[in-house]
C-alpha positions as CSV (number, residue, x, y, z in Angstrom):
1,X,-67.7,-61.8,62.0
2,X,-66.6,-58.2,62.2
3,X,-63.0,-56.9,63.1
4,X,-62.3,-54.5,65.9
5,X,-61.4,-51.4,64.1
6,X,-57.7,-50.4,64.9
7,X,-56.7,-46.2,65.5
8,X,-55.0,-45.1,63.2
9,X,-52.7,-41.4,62.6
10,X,-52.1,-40.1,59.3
11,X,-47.9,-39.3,58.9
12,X,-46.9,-38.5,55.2
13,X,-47.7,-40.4,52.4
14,X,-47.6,-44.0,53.1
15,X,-50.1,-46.0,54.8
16,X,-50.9,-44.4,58.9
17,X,-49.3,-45.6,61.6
18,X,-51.3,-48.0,64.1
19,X,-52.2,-46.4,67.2
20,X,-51.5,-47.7,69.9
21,X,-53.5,-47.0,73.7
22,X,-50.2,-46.8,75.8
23,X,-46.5,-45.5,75.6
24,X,-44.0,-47.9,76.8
25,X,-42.5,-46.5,80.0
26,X,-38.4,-47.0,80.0
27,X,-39.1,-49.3,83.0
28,X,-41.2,-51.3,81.1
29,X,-38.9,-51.3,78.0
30,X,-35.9,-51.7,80.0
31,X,-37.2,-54.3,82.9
32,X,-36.1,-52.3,85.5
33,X,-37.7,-51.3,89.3
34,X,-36.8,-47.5,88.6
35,X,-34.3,-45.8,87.0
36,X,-30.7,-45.2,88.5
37,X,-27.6,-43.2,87.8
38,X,-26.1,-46.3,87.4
39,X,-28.9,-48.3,85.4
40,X,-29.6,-45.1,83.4
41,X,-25.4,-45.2,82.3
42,X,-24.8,-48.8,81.5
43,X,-28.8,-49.8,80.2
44,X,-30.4,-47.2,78.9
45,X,-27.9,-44.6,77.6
46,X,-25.8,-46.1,74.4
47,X,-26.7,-45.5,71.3
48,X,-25.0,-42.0,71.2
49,X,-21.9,-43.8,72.0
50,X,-22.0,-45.7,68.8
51,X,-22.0,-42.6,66.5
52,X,-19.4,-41.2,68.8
53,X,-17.3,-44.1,68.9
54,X,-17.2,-44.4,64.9
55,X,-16.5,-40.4,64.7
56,X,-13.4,-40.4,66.7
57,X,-12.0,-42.4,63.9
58,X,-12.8,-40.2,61.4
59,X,-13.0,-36.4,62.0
60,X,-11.4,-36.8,65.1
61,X,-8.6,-39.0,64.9
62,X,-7.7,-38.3,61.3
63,X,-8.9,-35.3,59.5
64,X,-8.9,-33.0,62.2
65,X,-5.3,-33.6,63.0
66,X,-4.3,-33.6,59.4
67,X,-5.8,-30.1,59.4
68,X,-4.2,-28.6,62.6
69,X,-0.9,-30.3,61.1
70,X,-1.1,-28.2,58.0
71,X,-2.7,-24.6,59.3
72,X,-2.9,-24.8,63.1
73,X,-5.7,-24.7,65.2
74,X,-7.3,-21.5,64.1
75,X,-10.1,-23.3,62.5
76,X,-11.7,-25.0,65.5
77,X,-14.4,-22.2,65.9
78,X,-16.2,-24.8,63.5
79,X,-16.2,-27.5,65.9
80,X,-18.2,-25.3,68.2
81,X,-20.5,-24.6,65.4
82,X,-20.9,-28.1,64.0
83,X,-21.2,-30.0,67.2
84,X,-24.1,-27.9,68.1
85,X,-25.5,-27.8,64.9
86,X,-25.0,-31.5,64.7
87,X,-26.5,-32.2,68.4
88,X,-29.6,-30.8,67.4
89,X,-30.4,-32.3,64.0
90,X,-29.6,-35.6,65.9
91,X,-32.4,-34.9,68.6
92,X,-34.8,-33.6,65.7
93,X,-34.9,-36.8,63.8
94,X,-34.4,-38.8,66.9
95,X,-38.2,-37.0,67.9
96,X,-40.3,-38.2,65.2
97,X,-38.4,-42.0,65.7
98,X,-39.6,-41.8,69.4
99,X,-43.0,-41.0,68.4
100,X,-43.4,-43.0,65.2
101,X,-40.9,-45.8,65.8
102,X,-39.4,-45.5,62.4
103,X,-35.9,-44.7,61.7
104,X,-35.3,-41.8,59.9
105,X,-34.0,-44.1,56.5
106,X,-37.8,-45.1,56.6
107,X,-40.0,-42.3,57.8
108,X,-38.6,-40.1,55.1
109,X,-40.1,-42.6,52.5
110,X,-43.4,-40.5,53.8
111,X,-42.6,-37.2,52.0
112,X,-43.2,-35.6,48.8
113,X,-43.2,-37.4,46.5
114,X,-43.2,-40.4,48.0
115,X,-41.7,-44.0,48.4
116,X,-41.0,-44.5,45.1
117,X,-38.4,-41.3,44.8
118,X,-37.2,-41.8,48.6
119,X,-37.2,-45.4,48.6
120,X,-34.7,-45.9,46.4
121,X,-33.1,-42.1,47.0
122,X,-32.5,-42.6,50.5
123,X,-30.6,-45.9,50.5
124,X,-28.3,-45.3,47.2
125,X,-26.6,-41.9,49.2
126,X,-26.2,-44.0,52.8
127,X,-24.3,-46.6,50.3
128,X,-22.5,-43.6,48.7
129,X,-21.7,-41.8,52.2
130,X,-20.8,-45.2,53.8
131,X,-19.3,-47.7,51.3
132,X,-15.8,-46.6,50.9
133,X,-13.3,-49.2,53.5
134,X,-11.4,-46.7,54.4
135,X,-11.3,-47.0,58.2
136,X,-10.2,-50.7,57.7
137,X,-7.3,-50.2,55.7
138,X,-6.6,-46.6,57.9
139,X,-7.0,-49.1,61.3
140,X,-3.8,-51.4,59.2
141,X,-1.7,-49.4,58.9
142,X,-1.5,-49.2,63.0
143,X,-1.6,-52.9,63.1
144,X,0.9,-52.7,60.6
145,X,3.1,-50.2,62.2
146,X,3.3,-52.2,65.0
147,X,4.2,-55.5,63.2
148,X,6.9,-52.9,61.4
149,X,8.3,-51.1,64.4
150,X,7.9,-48.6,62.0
151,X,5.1,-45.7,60.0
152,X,4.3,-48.3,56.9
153,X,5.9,-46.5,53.6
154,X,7.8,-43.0,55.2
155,X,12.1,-42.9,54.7
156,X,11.9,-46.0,53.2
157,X,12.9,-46.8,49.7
158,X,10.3,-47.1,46.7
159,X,10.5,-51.0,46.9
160,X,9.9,-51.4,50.4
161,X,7.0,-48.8,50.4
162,X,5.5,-51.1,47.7
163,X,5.9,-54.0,49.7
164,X,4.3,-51.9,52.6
165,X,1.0,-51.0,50.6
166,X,0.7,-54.6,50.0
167,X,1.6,-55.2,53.3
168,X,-1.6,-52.6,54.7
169,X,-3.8,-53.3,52.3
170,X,-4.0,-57.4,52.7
171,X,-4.4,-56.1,56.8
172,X,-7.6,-54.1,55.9
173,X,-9.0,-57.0,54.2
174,X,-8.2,-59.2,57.7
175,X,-9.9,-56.6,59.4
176,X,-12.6,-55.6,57.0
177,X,-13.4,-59.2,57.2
178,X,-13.2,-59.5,61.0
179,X,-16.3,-56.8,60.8
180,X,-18.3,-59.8,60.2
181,X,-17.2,-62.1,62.3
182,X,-18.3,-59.6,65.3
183,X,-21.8,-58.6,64.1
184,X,-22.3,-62.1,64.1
185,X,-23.1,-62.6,67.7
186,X,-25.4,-61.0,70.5
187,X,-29.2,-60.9,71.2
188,X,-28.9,-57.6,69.3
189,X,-26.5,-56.5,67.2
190,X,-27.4,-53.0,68.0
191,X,-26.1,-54.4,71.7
192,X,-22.9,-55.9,70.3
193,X,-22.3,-52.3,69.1
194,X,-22.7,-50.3,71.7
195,X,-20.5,-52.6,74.6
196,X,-17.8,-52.8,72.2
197,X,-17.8,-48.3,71.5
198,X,-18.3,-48.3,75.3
199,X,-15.4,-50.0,75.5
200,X,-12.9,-48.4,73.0
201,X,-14.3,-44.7,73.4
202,X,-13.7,-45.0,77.7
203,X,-10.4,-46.6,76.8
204,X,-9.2,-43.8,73.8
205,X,-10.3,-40.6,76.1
206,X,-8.8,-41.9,79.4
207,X,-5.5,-42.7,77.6
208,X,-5.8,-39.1,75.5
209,X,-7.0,-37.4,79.1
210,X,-4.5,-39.0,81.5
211,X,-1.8,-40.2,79.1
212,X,-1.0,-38.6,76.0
213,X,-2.2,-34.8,76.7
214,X,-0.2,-34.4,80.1
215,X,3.6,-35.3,78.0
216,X,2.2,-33.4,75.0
217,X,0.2,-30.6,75.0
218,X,1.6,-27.1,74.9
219,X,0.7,-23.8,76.2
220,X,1.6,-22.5,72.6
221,X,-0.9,-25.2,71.3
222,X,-3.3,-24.1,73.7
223,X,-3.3,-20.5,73.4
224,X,-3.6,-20.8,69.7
225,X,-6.7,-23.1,70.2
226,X,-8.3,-21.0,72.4
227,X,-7.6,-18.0,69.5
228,X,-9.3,-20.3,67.0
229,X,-12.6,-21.1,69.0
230,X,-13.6,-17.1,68.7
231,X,-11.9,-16.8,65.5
232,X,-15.3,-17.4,63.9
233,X,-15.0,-17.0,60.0
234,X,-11.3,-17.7,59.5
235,X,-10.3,-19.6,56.8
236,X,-6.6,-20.1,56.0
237,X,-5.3,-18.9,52.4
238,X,-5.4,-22.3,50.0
239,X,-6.8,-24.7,52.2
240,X,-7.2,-27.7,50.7
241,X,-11.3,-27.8,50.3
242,X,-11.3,-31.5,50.2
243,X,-9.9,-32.5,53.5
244,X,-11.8,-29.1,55.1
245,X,-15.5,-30.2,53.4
246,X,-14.6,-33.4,54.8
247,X,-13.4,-32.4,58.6
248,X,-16.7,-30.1,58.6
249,X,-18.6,-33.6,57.5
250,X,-16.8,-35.6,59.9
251,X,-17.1,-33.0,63.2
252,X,-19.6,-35.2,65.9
253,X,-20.6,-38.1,63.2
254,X,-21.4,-37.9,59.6
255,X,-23.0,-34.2,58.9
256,X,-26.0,-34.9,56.7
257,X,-25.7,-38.4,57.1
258,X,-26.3,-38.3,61.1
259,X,-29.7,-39.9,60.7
260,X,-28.3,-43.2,59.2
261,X,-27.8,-43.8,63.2
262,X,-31.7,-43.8,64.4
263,X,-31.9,-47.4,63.8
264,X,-30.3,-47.7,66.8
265,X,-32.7,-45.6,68.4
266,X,-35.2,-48.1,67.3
267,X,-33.5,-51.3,68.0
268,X,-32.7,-50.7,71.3
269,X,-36.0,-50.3,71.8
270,X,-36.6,-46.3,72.7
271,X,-40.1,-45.1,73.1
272,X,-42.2,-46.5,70.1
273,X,-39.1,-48.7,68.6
274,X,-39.8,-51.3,71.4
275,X,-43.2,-52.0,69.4
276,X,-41.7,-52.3,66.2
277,X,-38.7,-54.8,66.7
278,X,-35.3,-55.2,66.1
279,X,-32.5,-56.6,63.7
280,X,-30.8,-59.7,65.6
281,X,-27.9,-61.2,65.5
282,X,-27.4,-64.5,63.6
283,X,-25.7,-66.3,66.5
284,X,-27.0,-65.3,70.1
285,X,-30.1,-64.0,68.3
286,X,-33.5,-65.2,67.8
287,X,-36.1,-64.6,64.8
288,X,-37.8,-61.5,65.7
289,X,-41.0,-60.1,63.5
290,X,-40.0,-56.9,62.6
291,X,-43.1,-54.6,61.3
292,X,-43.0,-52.9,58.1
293,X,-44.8,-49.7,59.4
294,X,-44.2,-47.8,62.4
295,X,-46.4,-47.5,65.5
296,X,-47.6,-44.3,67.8
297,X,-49.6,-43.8,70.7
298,X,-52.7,-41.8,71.4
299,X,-52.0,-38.5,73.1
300,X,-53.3,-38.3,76.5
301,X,-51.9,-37.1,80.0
302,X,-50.3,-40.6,80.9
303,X,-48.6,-40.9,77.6
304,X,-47.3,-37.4,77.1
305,X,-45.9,-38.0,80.8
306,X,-44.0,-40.7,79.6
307,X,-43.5,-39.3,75.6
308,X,-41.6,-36.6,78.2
309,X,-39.3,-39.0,80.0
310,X,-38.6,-41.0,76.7
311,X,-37.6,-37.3,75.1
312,X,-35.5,-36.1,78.6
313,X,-33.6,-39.5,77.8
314,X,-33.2,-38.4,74.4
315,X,-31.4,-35.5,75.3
316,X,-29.0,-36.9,78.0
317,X,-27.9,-39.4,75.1
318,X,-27.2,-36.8,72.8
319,X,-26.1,-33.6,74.8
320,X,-23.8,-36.0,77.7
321,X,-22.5,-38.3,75.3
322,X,-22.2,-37.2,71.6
323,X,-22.0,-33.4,72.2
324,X,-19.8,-33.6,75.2
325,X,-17.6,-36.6,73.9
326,X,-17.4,-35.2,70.2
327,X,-15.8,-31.6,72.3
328,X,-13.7,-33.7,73.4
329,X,-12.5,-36.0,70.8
330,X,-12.1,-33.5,68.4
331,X,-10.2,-31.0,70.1
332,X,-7.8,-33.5,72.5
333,X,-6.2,-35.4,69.2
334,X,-5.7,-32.0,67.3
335,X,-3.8,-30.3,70.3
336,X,-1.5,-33.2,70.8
337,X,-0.5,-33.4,66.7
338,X,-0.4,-29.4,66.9
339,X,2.3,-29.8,69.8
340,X,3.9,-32.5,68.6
341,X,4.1,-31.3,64.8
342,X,5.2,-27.6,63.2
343,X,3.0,-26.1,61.4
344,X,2.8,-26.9,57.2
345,X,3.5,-30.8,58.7
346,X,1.5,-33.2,55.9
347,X,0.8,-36.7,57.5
348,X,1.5,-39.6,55.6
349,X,-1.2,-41.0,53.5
350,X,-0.2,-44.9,54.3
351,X,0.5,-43.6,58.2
352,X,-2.8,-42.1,59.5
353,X,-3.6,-44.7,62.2
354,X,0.4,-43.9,63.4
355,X,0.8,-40.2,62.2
356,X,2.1,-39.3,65.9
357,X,3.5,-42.0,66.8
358,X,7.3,-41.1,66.0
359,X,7.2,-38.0,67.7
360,X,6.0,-38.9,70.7
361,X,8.2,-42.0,70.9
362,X,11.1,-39.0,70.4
363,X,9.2,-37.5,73.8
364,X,8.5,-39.7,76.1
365,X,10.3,-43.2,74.8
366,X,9.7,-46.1,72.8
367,X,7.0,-47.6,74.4
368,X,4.8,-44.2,73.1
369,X,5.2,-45.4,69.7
370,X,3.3,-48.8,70.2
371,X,1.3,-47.5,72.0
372,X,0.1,-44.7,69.8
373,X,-0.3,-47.1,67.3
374,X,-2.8,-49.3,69.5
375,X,-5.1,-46.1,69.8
376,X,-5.5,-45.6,66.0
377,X,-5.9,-49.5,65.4
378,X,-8.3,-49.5,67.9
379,X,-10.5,-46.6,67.2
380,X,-10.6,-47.2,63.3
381,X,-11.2,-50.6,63.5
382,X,-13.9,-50.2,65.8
383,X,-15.4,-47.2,63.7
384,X,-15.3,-49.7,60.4
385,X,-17.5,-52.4,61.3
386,X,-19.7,-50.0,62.8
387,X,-20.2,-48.1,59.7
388,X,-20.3,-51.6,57.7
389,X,-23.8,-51.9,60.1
390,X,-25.1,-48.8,59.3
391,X,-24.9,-49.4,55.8
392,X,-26.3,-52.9,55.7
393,X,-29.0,-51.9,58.2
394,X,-30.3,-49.2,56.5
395,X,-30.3,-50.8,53.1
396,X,-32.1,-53.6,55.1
397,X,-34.8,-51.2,56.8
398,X,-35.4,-49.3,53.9
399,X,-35.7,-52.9,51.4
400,X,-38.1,-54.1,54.7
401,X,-40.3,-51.6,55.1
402,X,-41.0,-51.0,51.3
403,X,-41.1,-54.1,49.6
404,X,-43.9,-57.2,50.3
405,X,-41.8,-59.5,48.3
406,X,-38.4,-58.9,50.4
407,X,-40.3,-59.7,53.6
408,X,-41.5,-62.6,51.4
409,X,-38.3,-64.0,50.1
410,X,-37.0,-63.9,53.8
411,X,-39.8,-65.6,55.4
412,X,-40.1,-63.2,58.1
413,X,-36.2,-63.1,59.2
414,X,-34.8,-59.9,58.7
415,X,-31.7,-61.3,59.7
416,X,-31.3,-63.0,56.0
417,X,-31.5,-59.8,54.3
418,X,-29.3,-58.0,56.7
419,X,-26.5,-60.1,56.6
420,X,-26.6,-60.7,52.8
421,X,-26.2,-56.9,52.2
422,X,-23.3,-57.0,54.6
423,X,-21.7,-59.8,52.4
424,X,-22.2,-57.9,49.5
425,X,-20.7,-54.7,50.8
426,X,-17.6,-56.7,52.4
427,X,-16.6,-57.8,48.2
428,X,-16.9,-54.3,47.3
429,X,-14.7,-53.0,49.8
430,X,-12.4,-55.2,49.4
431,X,-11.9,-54.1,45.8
432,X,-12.1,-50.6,47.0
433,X,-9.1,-50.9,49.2
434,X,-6.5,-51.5,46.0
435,X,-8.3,-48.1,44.4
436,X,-6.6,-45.7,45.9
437,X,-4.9,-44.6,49.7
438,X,-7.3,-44.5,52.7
439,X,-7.3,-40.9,53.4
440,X,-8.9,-40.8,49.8
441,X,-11.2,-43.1,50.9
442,X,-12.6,-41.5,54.1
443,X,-12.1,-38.3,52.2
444,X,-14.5,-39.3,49.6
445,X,-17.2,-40.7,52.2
446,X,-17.2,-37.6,54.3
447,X,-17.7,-35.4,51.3
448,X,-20.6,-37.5,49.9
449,X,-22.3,-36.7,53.9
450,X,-22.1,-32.7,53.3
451,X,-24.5,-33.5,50.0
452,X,-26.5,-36.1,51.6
453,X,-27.6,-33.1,53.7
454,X,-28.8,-31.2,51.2
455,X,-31.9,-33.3,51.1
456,X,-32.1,-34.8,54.9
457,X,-32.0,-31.2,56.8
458,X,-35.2,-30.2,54.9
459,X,-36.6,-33.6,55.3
460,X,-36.0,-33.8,58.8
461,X,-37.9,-30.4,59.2
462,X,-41.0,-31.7,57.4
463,X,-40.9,-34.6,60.0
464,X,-41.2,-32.7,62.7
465,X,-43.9,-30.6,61.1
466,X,-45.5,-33.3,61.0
467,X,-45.9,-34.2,64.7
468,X,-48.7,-33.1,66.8
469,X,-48.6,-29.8,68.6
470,X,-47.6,-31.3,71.8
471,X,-44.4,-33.1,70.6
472,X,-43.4,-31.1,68.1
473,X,-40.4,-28.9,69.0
474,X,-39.9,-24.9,69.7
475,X,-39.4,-22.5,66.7
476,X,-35.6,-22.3,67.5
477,X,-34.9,-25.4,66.8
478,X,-36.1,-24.9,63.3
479,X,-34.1,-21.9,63.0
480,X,-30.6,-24.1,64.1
481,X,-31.8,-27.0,61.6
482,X,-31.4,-24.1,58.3
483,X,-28.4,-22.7,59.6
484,X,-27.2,-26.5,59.5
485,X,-28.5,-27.1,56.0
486,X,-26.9,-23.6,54.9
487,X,-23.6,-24.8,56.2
488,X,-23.6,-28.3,54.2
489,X,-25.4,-26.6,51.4
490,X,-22.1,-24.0,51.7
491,X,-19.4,-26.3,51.9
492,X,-21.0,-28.9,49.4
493,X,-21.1,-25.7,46.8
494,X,-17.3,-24.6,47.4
495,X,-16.1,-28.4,47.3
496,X,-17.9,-29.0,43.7
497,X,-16.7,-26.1,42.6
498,X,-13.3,-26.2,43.2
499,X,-12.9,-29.9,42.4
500,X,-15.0,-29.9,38.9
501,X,-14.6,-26.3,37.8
502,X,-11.2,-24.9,40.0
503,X,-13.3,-22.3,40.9
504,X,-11.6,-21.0,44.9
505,X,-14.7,-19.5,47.0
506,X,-12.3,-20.1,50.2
């Protein structure tokens, strides 16, 4: 008996990509009459907010504030430049995962020279950008303040600080622990995600909109920030490269490492990821056949009506809810540290998650220090088990997609894999968190994303030369993506430099 011959479209390397006749509509994808304001808010819109819900506790909350606490607001012309930059890498890749339904972590396996360099490649650097626990232990020492009624280790004597980094660090392992407990339930964990970043980021930016900025900010604060947008090139004299490399990193998500997020894209089922499947949850979830290989769909005037809608929705994720929510969570946290801090202030290493709290207590009462100290808890916590996902989801993809005897050794529950990566990442961090002070941590994470885009800019532009005429984007958009690659190319260059040689190029 002969087979009915499946369409197939050549993309890379690998094996094609199965053809398919139609395009899943968002309707379809979605089970919805027609779309909404409020349908296309609360189901269809999200995983955006999962990226920005895990930057505001790193860039945002922490390194940007450490940076307009130590030289002002006079270099926040590159949050301009790196949310833009940023926005549209983030729409590139998300493109060729629409179309292929492959996250990025596997379509770039189809390259030069192949999966066996960018099999392996790929994975090791989202371990290296993603594995350090700082945000736990950072999100305990807010917890801990609390507990303390006071910043954990500052005016106190050496003994008690001691006692204090105990103190934090057995609280990061709690909550570093509590990260699994959560991804544990849901239909999708992709779902669990993205209720729970809905959640904190509505809650951070109305306190910061309606709460925090009104009793803090300061004309003089604003006025200088409004210097610093157009102050494009400045760079203070003996800034510390390490915390700027890593605020650069850190401005909107991860830099280089933005495309670690387009399994999201996939799972919740955008475009082409709603053929492909999705990583469940353990409880709540059911076994779901996930395919090795991505899938498109044959190019004609329905589909490319639809491929348009899928893209439009693309762009309202990205531009409405990273872009605009990245403006705002990077500048709002900075302005109220630079009014509530001089200038040349250095926040305490074992205080990030409370590093304002004291002084606004001194403004508006006691209840601000508390509550300052639920904000950083909050958002750091939140932004640690999402990054423990991305980690153990990529490293899960990637192990899925390219190996017959993974899929094998699973049974066809991608589930088994997934959550045994998390495990082992959960005992590494753990160890991690009596190395060395969490700023270090994050520091060294942020960093490793400026040289993870070294390789994923110019791999993300050979996706989309990939795509057929009539999805692939406008020249421009090429143009943005290498002055993007220049930047983390740039600031990857000075950071080695100075660190390994103590060669100064800023």
């Amino acid at each position: 008996m002969s087979r009915e011959k499946t369409e197939a479209t050549r993309f890379g390397v690998r094996p094609p990509l199965e053809t398919v006749d139609k395009l899943p509509t968002p309707e379809e994808v979605f089970n919805i009459p027609h779309i909404t304001t409020g349908k296309m808010i609360f189901k269809i819109l999200g995983p955006a907010m999962i990226a920005l819900g895990m930057s505001i506790g790193s860039g945002e909350w922490l390194m940007g504030p450490s940076l307009a606490a130590l030289y002002g607001m006079g270099l926040f012309w590159l949050v301009l430049i790196g949310g833009f930059t940023q926005t549209i890498f983030n729409t590139a890749w998300g493109r060729v995962t629409l179309w292929s339904g492959e996250p990025p972590s596997i379509w770039f396996s189809r390259a030069p020279p192949g999966p066996k360099f960018w099999g392996w490649f790929v994975p090791l650097w989202v371990v290296i950008a993603k594995m350090w626990p700082g945000w736990a232990v950072a999100a305990a020492t807010g917890l801990g303040a609390i507990m303390l009624g006071r910043v954990p280790g500052v005016g106190v004597t050496p003994a008690v600080a001691a006692a204090d980094t105990s103190f934090v660090r057995m609280l990061g392992i709690v909550l570093f622990l509590a990260c699994f407990a959560i991804v544990m339930f849901g239909y999708k964990i992709e779902r669990t995600l993205e209720i729970a970043n809905w959640v904190q980021v509505i809650f951070i930016l109305a306190a910061l909109i309606f709460f925090v900025a009104p009793l803090t900010i300061t004309g003089e604060a604003l006025s200088e920030t409004a210097r610093g947008i157009v102050s494009f090139g400045y760079i203070p004299k003996g800034v510390d490269i390490f915390l700027l490399a890593g605020w650069w990193a850190y401005i909107g998500y991860a830099s280089g490492s933005n495309f670690d997020m387009g399994n999201f894209y996939r799972d919740k089922g955008y475009a082409m990821g709603q053929t492909v499947g999705y990583i469940p949850a353990m409880v709540g979830g059911k076994k779901v056949p996930v395919s090795p290989l991505g899938k498109t769909f044959k190019l004609t005037s329905e589909n490319l009506t639809t491929w348009r809608r899928w893209y439009k929705i693309l762009l309202y994720d990205q531009w409405f809810i990273f872009f605009v929510g990245a403006m705002l969570g990077m500048f709002l946290p900075s302005l109220i540290v630079r009014s509530l801090l001089p200038v040349g202030t250095s926040l305490p290493a074992w205080g990030i998650a409370a590093h304002v709290s004291t002084a606004f207590a001194a403004k508006v009462g006691a209840w601000g220090f508390g509550f300052i100290c639920l904000i950083g808890f909050l958002i750091l916590f939140t932004t640690q088990f999402g990054v423990v996902d991305v980690l153990a989801r990529n490293v899960t993809d990637c192990s899925w997609s390219l190996s017959d005897k993974v899929r094998s050794w699973t049974k066809g529950d991608i589930r088994k894999l997934y959550y045994l990566i998390f495990i082992l990442y959960m005992l590494f961090g753990i160890w991690a968190i009596y190395q060395t002070q969490p700023l270090v941590l994050l520091l060294l994470g942020a960093n490793a994303s400026n040289l993870v885009g070294i390789f994923s800019v110019p791999l993300v532009i050979w996706g989309n030369r990939q795509l057929p005429k009539e999805i692939a984007p406008p020249a421009w958009e090429y143009v943005i993506l290498v002055i993007f690659w220049l930047l983390c190319v740039f600031f990857s260059i000075a950071l080695l430099l100075a660190q390994l040689f103590g060669i100064k190029i800023i």
